[in-house]
Each structure stands twice: as C-alpha cells, then as structure tokens.
C-alpha positions in Angstrom: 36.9 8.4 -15.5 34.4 8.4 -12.3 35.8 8.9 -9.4 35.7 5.7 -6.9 33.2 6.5 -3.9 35.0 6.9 -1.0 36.1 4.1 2.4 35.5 4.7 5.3 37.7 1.4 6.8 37.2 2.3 10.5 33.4 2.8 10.2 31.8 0.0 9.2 28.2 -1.1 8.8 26.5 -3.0 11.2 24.0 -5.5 9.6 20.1 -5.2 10.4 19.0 -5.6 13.9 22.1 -3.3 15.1 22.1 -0.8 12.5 20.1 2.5 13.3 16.6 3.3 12.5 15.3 6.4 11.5 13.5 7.2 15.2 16.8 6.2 16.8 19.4 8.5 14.9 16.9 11.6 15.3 16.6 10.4 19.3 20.1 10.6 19.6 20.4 14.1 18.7 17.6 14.8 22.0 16.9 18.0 20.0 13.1 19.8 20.5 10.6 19.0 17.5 11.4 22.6 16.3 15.0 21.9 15.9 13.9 18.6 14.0 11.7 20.2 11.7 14.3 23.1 11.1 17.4 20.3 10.8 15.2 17.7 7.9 13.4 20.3 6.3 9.5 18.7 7.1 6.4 19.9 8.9 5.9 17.8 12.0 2.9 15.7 10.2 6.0 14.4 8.0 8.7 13.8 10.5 5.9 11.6 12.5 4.7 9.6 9.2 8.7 9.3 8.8 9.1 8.0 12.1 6.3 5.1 11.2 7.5 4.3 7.8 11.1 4.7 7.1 11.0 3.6 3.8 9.7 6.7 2.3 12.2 9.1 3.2 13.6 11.1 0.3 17.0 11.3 -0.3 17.3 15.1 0.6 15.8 13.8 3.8 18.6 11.2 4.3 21.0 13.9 2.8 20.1 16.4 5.4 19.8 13.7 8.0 23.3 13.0 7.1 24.2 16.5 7.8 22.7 16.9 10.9 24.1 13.9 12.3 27.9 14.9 10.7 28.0 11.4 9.1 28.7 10.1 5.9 25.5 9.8 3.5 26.4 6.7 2.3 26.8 5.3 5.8 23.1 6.9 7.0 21.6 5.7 3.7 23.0 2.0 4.7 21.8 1.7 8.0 18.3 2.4 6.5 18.4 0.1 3.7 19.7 -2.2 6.2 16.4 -2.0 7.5 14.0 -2.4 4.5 15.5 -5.2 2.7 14.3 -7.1 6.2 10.6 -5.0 6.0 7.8 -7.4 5.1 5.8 -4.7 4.5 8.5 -3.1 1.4 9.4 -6.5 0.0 6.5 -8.8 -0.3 5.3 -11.6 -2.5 4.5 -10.5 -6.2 1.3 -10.6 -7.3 -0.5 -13.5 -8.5 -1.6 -12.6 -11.8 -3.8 -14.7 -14.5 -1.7 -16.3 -17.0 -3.4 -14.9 -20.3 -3.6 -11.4 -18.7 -6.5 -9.5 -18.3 -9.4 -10.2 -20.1 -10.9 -6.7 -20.9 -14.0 -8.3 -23.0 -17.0 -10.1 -21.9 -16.8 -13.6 -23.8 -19.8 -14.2 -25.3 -20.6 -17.7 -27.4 -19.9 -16.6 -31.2 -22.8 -19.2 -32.3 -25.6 -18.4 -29.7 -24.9 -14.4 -28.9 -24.9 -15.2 -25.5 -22.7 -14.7 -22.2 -20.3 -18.2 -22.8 -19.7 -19.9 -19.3 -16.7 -18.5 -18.8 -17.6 -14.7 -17.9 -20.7 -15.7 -15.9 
C-alpha cells in the first residue's frame, strides 16, 4: 500500500500572484553566481535561460532547488506550477487543424489528369 504523501498543515500554498518565482527564491538566498551554479547543478547560460523561462526546469533542478532552499519539494514544485497554469505562453489555444486531416496528395481530376481546383 503507497504510502500517503506527506502535510505540511502550517505551510500552506499561496495561490499565483504571491507564490514565488523561480528568480525570487534564488534572490533570496543573495548567494554569488558561483554558489548558484554549484547549489542547481547548471552552467550560468542555463540558470539565466531558467531565470527567463521557468517552465523548463527539470525536476532535479526543482529537487536541488528544494534542497538548497531547505523546503519541501512538493511545496517549491507548487509555487512554480502556480505560476505556469497562469503563463499564456505554456497554455495556449490548440491548434486549429483542417477537419479531414492533412492531405498528403495533390488532387488531381480523375477524368481530365489534371490539377482539380482544390490543390491549385
């Protein structure tokens, strides 16, 4: 039987627009880049495109995150998910597709040989 994750009553987590990014948890710490890089385990090119876009931080990034800031994973990994489910640029619209699919042939008139109207 699984064991039921664990509850943290006394921390709870805030919603969206007060719930911690990524740039504001590391910022807390005030440690140099070199500590950073050390601490998350990422060149500096990484922790920068990190810093930009969130939403592609691995979870051994947001495990070792959670370890450097002494928190609890689930709690780190909430406040960042917090944050995406309200990014335009994660969720968007689906794509509009045609409603046959994609048409991989030219159509051409079976009587005349020729390109039919349709692929022109």
């Amino acid at each position: 039987m699984p064991k039921p994750p664990p509850q943290y009553p006394d921390q709870t987590i805030p919603a969206a627009p007060a719930a911690r990014t990524f740039a504001q948890m590391v910022d807390a710490k005030n440690a140099p880049v070199r500590t950073i890089e050390e601490k998350l385990g990422m060149t500096y090119r990484t922790y920068l495109l990190r810093r930009e876009q969130p939403t592609d931080l691995s979870l051994a990034e947001i495990y070792r995150l959670a370890y450097w800031m002494g928190e609890p994973v689930e709690r780190i990994a909430a406040e960042l998910m917090a944050h995406t489910h309200n990014d335009p640029l994660v969720i968007r619209e689906p794509r509009k597709r045609h409603p046959n699919g994609i048409k991989r042939k030219k159509n051409v008139d079976e009587e005349s040989g020729a390109p039919s109207e349709d692929a022109k």
